[in-house]
mmCIF file of the N, C-alpha and C atoms, coordinates in Angstrom:
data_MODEL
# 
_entry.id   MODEL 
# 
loop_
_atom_site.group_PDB 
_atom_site.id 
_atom_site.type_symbol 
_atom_site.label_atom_id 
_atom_site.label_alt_id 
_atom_site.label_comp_id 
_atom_site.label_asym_id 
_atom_site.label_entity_id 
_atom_site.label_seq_id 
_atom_site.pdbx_PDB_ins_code 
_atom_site.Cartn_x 
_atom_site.Cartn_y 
_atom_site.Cartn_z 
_atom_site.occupancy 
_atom_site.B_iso_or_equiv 
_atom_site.pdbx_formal_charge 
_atom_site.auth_seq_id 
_atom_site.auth_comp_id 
_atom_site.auth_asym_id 
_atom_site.auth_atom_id 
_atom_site.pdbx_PDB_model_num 
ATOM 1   N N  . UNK A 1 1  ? 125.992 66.302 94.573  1.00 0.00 ? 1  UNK A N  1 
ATOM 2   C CA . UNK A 1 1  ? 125.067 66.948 93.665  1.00 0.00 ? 1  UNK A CA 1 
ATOM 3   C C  . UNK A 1 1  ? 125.573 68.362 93.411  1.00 0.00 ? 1  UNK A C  1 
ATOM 4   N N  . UNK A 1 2  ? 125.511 68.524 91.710  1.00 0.00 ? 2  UNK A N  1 
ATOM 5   C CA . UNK A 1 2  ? 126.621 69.927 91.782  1.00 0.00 ? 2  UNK A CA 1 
ATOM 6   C C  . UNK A 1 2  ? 125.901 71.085 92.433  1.00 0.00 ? 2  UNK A C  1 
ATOM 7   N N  . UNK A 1 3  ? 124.290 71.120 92.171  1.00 0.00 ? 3  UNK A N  1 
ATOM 8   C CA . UNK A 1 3  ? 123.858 72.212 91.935  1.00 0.00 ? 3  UNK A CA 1 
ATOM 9   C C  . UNK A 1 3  ? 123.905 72.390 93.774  1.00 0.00 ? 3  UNK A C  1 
ATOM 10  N N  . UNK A 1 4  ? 124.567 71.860 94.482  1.00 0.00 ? 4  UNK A N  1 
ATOM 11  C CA . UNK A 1 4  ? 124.095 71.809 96.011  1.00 0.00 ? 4  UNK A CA 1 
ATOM 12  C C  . UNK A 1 4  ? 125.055 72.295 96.620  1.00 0.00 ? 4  UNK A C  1 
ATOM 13  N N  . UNK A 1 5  ? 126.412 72.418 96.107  1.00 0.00 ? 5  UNK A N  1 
ATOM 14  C CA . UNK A 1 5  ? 127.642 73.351 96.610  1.00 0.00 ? 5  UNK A CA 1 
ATOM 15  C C  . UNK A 1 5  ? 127.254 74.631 96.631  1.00 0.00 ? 5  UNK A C  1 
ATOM 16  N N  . UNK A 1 6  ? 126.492 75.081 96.606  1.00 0.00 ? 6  UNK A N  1 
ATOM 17  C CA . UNK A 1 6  ? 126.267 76.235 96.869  1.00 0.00 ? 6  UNK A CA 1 
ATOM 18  C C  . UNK A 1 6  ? 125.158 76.631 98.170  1.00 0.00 ? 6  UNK A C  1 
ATOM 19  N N  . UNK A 1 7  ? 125.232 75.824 98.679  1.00 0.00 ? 7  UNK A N  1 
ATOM 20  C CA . UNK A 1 7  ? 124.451 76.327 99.910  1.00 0.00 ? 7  UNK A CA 1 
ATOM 21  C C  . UNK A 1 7  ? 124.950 74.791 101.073 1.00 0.00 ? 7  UNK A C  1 
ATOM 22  N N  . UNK A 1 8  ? 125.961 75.537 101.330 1.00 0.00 ? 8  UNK A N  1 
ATOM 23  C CA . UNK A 1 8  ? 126.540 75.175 102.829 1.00 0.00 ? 8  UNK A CA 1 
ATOM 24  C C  . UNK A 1 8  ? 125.382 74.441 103.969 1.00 0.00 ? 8  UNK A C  1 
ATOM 25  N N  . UNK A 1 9  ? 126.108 73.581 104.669 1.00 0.00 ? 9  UNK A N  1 
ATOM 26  C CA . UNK A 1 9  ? 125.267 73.031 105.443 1.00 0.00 ? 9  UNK A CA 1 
ATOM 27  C C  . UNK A 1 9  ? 125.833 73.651 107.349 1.00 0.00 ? 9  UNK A C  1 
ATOM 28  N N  . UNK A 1 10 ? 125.665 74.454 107.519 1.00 0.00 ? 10 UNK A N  1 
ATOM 29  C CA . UNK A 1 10 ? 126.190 75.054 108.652 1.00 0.00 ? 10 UNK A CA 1 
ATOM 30  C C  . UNK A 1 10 ? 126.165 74.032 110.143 1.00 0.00 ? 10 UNK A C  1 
ATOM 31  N N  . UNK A 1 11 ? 127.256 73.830 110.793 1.00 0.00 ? 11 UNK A N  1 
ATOM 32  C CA . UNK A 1 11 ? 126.901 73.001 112.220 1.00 0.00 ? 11 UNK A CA 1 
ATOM 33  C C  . UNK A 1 11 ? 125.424 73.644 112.943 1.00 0.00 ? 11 UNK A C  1 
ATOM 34  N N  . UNK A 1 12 ? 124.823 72.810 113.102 1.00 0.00 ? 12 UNK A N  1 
ATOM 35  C CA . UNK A 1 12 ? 123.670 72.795 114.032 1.00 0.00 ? 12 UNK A CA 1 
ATOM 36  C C  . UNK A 1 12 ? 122.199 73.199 113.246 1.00 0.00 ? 12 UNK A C  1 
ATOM 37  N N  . UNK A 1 13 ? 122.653 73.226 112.020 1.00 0.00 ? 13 UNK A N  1 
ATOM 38  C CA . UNK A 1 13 ? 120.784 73.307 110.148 1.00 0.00 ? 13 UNK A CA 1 
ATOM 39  C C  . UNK A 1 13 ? 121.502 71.914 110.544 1.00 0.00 ? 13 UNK A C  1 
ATOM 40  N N  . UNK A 1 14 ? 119.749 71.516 109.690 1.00 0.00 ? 14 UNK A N  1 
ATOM 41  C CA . UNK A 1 14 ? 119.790 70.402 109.538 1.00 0.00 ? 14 UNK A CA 1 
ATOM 42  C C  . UNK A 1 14 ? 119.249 70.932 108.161 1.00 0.00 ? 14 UNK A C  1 
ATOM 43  N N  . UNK A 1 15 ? 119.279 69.383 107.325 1.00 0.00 ? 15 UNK A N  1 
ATOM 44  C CA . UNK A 1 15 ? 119.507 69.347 105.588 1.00 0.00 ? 15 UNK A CA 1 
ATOM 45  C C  . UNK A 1 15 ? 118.993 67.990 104.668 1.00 0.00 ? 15 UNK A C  1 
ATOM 46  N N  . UNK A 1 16 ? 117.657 67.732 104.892 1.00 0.00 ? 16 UNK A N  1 
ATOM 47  C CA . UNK A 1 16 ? 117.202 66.662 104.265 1.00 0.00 ? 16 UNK A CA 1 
ATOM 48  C C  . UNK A 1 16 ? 117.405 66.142 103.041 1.00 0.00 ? 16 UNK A C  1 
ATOM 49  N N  . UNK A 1 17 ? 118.166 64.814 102.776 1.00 0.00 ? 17 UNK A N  1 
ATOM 50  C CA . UNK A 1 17 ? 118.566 64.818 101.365 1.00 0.00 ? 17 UNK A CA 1 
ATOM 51  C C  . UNK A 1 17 ? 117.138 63.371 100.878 1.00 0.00 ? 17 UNK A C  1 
ATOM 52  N N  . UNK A 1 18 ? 116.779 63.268 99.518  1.00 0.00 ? 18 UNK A N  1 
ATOM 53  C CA . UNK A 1 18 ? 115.990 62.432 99.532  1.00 0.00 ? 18 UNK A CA 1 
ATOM 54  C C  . UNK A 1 18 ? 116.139 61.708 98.320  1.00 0.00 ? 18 UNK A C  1 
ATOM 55  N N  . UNK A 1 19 ? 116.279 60.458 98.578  1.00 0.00 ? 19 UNK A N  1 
ATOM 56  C CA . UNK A 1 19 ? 116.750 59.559 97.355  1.00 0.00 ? 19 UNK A CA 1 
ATOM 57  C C  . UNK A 1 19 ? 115.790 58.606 96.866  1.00 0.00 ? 19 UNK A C  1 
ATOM 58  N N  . UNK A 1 20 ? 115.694 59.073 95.219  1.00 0.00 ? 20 UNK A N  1 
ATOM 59  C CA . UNK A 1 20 ? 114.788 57.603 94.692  1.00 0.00 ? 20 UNK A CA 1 
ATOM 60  C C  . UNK A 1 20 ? 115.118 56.599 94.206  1.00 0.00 ? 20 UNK A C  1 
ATOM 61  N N  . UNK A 1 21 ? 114.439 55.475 94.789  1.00 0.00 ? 21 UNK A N  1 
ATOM 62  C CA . UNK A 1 21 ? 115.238 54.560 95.075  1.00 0.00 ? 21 UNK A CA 1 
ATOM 63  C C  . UNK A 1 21 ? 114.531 53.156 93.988  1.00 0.00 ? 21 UNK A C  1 
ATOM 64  N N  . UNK A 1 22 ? 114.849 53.117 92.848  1.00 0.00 ? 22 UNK A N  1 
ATOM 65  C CA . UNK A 1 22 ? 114.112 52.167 91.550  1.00 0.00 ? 22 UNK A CA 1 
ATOM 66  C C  . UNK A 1 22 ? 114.328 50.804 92.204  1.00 0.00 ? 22 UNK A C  1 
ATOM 67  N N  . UNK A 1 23 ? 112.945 50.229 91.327  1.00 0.00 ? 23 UNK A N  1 
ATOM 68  C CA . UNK A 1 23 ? 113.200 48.333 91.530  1.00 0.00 ? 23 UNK A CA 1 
ATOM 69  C C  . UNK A 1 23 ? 114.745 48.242 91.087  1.00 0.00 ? 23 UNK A C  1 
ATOM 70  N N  . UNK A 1 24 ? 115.148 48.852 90.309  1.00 0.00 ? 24 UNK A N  1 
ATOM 71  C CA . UNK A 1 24 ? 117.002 48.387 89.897  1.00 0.00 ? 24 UNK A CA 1 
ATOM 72  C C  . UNK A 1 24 ? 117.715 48.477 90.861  1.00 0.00 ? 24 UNK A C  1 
ATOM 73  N N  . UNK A 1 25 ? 117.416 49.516 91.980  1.00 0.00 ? 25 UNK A N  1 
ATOM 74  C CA . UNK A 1 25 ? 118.262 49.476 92.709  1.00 0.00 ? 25 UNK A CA 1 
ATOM 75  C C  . UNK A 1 25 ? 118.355 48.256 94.051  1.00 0.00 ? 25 UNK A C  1 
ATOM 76  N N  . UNK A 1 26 ? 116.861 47.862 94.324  1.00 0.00 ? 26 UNK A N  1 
ATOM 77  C CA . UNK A 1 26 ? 116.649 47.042 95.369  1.00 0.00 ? 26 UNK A CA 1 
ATOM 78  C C  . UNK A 1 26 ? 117.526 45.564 94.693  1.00 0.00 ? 26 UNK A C  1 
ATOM 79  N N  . UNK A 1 27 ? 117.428 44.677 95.905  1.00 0.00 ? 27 UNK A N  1 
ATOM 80  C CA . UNK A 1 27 ? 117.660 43.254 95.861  1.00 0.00 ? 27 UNK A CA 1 
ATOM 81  C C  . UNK A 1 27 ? 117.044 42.573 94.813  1.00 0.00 ? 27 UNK A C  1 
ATOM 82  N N  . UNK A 1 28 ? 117.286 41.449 94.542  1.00 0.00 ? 28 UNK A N  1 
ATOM 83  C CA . UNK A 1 28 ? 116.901 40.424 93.558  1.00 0.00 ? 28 UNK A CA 1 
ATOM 84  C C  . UNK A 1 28 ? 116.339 39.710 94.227  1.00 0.00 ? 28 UNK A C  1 
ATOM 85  N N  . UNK A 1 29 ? 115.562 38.617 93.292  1.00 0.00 ? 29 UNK A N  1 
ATOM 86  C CA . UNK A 1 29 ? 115.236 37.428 94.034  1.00 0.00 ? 29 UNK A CA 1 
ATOM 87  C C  . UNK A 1 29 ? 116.040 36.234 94.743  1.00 0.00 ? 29 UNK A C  1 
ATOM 88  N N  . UNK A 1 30 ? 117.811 36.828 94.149  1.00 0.00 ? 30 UNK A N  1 
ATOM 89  C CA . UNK A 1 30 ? 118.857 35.544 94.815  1.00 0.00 ? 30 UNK A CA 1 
ATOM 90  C C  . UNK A 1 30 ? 119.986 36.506 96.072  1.00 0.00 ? 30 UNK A C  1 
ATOM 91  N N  . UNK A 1 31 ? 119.123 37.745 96.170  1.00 0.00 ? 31 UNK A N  1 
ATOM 92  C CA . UNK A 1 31 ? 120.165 38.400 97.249  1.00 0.00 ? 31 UNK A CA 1 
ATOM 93  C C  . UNK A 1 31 ? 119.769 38.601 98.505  1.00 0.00 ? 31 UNK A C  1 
ATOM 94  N N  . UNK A 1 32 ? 119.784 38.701 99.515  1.00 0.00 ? 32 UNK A N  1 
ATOM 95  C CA . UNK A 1 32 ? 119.005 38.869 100.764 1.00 0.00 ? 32 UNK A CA 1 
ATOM 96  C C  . UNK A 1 32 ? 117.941 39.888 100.839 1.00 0.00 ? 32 UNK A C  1 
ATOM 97  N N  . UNK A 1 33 ? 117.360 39.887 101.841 1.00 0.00 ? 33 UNK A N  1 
ATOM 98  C CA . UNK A 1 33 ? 116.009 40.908 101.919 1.00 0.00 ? 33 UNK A CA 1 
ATOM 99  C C  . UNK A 1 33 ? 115.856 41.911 101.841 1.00 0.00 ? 33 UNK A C  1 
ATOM 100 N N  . UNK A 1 34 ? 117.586 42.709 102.282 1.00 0.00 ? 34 UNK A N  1 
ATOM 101 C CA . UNK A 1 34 ? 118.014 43.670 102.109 1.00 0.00 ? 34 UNK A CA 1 
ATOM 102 C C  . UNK A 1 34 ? 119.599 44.031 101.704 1.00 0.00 ? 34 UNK A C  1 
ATOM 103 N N  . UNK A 1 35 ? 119.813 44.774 100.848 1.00 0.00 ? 35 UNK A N  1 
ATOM 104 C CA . UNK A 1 35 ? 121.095 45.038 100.576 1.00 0.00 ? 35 UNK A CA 1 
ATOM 105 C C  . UNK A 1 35 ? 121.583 46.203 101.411 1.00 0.00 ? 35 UNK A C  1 
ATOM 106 N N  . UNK A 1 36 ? 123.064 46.286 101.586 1.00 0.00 ? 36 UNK A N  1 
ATOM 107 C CA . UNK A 1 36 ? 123.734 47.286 102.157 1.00 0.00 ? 36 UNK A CA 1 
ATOM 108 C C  . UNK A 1 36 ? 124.362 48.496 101.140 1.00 0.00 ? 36 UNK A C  1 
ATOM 109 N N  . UNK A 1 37 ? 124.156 49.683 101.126 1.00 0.00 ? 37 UNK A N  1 
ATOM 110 C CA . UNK A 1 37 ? 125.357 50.430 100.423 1.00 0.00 ? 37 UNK A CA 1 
ATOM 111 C C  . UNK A 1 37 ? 125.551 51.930 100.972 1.00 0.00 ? 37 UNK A C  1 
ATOM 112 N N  . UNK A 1 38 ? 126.149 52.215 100.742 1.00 0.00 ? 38 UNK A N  1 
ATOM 113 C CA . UNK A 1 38 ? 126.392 53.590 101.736 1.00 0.00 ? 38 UNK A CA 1 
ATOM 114 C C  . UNK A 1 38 ? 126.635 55.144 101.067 1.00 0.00 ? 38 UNK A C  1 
ATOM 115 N N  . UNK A 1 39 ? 126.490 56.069 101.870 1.00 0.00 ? 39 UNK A N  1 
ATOM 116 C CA . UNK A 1 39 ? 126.284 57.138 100.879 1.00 0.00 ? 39 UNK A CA 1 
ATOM 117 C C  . UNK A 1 39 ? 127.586 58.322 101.593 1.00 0.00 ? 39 UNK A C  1 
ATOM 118 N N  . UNK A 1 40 ? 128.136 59.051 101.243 1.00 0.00 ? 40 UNK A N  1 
ATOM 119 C CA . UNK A 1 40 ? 129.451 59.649 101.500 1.00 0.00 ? 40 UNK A CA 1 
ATOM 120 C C  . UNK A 1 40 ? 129.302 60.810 100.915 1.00 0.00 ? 40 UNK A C  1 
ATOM 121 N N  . UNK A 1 41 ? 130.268 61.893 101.093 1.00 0.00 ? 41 UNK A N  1 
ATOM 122 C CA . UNK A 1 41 ? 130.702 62.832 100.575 1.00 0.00 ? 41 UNK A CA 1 
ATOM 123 C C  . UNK A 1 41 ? 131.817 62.808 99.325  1.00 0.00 ? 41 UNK A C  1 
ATOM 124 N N  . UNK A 1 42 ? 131.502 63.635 98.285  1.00 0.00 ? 42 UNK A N  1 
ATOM 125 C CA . UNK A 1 42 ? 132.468 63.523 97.368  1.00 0.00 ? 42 UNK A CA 1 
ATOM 126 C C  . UNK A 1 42 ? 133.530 64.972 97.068  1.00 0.00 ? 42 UNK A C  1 
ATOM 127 N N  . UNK A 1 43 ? 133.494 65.614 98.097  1.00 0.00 ? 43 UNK A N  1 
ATOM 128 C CA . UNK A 1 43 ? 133.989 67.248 97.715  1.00 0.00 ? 43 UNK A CA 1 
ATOM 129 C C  . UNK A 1 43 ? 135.228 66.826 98.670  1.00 0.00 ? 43 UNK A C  1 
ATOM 130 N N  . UNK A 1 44 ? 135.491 66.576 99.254  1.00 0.00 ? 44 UNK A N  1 
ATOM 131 C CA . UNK A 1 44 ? 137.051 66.638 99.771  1.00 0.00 ? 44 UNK A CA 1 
ATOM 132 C C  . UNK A 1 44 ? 137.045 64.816 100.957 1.00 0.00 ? 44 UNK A C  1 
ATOM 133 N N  . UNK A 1 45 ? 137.194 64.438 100.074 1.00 0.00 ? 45 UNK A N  1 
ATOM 134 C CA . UNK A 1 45 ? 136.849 62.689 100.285 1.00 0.00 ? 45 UNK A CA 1 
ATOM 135 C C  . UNK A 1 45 ? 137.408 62.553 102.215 1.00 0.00 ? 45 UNK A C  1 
ATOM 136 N N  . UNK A 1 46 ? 138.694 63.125 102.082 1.00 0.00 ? 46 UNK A N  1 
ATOM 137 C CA . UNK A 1 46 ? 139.581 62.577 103.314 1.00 0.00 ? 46 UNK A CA 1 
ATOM 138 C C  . UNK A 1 46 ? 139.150 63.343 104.510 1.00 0.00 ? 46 UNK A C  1 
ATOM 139 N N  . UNK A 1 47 ? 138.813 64.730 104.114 1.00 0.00 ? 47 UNK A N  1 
ATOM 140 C CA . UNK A 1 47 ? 138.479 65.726 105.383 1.00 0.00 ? 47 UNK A CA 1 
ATOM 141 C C  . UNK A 1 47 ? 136.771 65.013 105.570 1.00 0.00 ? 47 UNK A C  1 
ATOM 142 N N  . UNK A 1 48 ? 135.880 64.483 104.524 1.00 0.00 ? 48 UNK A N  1 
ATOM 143 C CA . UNK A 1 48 ? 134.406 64.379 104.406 1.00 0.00 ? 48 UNK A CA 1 
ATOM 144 C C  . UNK A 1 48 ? 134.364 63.322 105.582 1.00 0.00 ? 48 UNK A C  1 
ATOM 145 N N  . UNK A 1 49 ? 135.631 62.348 105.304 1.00 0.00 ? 49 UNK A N  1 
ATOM 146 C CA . UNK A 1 49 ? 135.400 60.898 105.977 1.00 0.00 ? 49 UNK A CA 1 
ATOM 147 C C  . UNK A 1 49 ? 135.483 61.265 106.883 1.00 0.00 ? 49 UNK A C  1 
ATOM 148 N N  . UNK A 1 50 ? 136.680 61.596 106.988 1.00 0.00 ? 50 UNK A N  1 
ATOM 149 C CA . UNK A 1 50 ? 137.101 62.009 109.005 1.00 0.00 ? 50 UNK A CA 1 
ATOM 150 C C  . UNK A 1 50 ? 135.934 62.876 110.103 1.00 0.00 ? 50 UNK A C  1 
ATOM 151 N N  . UNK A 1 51 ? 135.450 63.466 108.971 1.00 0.00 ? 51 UNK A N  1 
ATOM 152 C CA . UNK A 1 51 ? 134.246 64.098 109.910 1.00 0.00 ? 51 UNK A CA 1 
ATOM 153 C C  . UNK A 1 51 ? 133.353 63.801 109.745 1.00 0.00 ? 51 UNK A C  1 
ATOM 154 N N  . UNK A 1 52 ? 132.769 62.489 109.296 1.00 0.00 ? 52 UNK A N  1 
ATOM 155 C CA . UNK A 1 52 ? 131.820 61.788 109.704 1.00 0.00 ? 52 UNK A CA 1 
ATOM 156 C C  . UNK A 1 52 ? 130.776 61.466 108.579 1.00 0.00 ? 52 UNK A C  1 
ATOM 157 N N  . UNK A 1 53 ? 131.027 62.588 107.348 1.00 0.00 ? 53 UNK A N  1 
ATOM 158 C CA . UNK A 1 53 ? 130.224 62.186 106.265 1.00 0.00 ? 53 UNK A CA 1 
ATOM 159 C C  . UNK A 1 53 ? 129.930 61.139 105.542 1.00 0.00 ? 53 UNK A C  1 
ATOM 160 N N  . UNK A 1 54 ? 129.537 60.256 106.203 1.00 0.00 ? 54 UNK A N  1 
ATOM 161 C CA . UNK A 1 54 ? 129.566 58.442 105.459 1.00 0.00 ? 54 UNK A CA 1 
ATOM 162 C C  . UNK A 1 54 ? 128.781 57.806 106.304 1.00 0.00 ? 54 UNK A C  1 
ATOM 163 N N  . UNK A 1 55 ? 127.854 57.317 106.021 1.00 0.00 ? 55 UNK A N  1 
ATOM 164 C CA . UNK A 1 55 ? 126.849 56.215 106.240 1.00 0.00 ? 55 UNK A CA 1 
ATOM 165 C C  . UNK A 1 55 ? 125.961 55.293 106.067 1.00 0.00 ? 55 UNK A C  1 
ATOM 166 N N  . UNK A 1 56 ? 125.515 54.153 106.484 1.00 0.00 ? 56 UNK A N  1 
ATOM 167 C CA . UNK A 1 56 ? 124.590 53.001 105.618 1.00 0.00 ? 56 UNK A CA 1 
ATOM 168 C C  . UNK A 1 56 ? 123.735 53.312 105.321 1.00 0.00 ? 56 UNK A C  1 
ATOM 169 N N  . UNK A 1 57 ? 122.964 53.250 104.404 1.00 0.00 ? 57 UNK A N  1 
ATOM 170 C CA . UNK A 1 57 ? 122.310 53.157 103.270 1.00 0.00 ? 57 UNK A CA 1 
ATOM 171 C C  . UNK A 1 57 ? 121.172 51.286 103.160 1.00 0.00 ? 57 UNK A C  1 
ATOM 172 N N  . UNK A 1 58 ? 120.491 51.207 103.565 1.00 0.00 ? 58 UNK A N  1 
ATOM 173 C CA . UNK A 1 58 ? 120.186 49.851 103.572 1.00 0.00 ? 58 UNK A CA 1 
ATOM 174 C C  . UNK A 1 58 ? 118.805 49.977 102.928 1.00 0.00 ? 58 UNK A C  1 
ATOM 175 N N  . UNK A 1 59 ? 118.452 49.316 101.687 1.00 0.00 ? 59 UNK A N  1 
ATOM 176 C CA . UNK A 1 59 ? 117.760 49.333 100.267 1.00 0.00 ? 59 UNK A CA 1 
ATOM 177 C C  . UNK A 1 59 ? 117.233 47.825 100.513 1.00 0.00 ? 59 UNK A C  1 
ATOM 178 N N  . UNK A 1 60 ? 115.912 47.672 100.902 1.00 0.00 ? 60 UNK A N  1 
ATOM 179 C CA . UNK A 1 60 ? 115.000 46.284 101.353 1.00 0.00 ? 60 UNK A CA 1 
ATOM 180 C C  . UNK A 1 60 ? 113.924 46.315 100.457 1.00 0.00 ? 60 UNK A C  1 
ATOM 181 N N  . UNK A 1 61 ? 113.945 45.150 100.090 1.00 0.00 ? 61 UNK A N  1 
ATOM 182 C CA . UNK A 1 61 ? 112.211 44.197 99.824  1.00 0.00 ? 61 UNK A CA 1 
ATOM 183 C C  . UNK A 1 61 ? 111.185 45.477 100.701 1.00 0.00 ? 61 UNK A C  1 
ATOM 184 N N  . UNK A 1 62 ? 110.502 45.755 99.728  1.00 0.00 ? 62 UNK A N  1 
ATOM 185 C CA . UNK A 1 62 ? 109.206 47.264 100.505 1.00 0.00 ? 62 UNK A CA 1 
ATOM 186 C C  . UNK A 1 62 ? 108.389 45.987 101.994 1.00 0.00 ? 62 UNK A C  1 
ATOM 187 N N  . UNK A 1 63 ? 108.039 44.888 101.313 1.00 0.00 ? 63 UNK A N  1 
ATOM 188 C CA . UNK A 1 63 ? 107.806 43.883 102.641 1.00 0.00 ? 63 UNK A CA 1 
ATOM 189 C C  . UNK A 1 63 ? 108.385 43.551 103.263 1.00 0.00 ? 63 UNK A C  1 
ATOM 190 N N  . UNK A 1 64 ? 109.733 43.905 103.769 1.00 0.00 ? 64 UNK A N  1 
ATOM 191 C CA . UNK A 1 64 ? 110.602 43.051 104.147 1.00 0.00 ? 64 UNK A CA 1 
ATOM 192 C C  . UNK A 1 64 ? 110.729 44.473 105.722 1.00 0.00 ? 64 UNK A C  1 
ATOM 193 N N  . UNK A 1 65 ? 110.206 45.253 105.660 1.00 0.00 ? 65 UNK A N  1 
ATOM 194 C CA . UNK A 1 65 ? 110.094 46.637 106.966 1.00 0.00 ? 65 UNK A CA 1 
ATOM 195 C C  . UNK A 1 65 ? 108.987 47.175 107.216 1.00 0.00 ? 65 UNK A C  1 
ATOM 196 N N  . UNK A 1 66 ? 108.786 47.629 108.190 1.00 0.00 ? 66 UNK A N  1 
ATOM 197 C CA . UNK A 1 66 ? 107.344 48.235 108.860 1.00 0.00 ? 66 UNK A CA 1 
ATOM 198 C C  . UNK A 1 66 ? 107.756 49.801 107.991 1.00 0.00 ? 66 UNK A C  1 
ATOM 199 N N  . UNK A 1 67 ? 106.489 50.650 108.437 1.00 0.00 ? 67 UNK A N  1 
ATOM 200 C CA . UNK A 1 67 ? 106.729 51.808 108.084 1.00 0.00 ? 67 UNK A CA 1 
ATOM 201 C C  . UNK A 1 67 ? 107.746 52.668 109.303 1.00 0.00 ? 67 UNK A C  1 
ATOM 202 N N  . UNK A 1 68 ? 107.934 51.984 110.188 1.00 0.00 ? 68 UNK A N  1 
ATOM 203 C CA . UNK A 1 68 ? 109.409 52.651 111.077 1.00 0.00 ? 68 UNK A CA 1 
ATOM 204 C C  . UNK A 1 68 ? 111.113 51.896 110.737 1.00 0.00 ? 68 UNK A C  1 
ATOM 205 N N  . UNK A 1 69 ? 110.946 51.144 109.523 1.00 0.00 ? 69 UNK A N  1 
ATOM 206 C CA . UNK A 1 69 ? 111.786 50.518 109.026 1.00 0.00 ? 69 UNK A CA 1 
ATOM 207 C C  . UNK A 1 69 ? 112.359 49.138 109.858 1.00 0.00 ? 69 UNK A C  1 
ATOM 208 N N  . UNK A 1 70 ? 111.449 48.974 110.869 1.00 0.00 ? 70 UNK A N  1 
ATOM 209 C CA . UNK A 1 70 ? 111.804 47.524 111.621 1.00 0.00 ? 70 UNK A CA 1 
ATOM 210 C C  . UNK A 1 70 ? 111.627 46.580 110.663 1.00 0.00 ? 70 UNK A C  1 
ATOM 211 N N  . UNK A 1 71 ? 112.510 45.346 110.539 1.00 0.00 ? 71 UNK A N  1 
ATOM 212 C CA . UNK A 1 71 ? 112.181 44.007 110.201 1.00 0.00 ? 71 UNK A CA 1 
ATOM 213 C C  . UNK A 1 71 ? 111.570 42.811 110.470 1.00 0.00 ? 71 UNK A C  1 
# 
């Protein structure tokens, strides 16, 4: 997000990011209950990966999880 390079995420802040997430984006009626996709860094791809910036992303049926996201 461009407007977000500008304020650094320093070791040991924490930095809530919050995503909306449309019926387009969820599962269908012919895909499982939940889909997988993952969310990463895009400012320096190779240094982002290596240090850890990348992780699942898992986009479910709103019935398909409790409100602690159990199945």
């Amino acid at each position: 997000v461009k407007h977000l390079k500008d304020f650094p995420i320093l070791p040991g802040e924490i930095f809530k990011y919050k995503w909306t997430v449309t019926v387009e984006d969820g599962p269908t009626k012919s895909d499982p209950r939940c889909l997988t996709r993952y969310y990463s860094s895009f400012v320096n791809m190779e240094r982002d990966l290596a240090s850890g910036l990348i992780g699942p992303l898992l986009i479910c049926y709103k019935e398909s999880v409790d409100q602690r996201g159990n199945q």
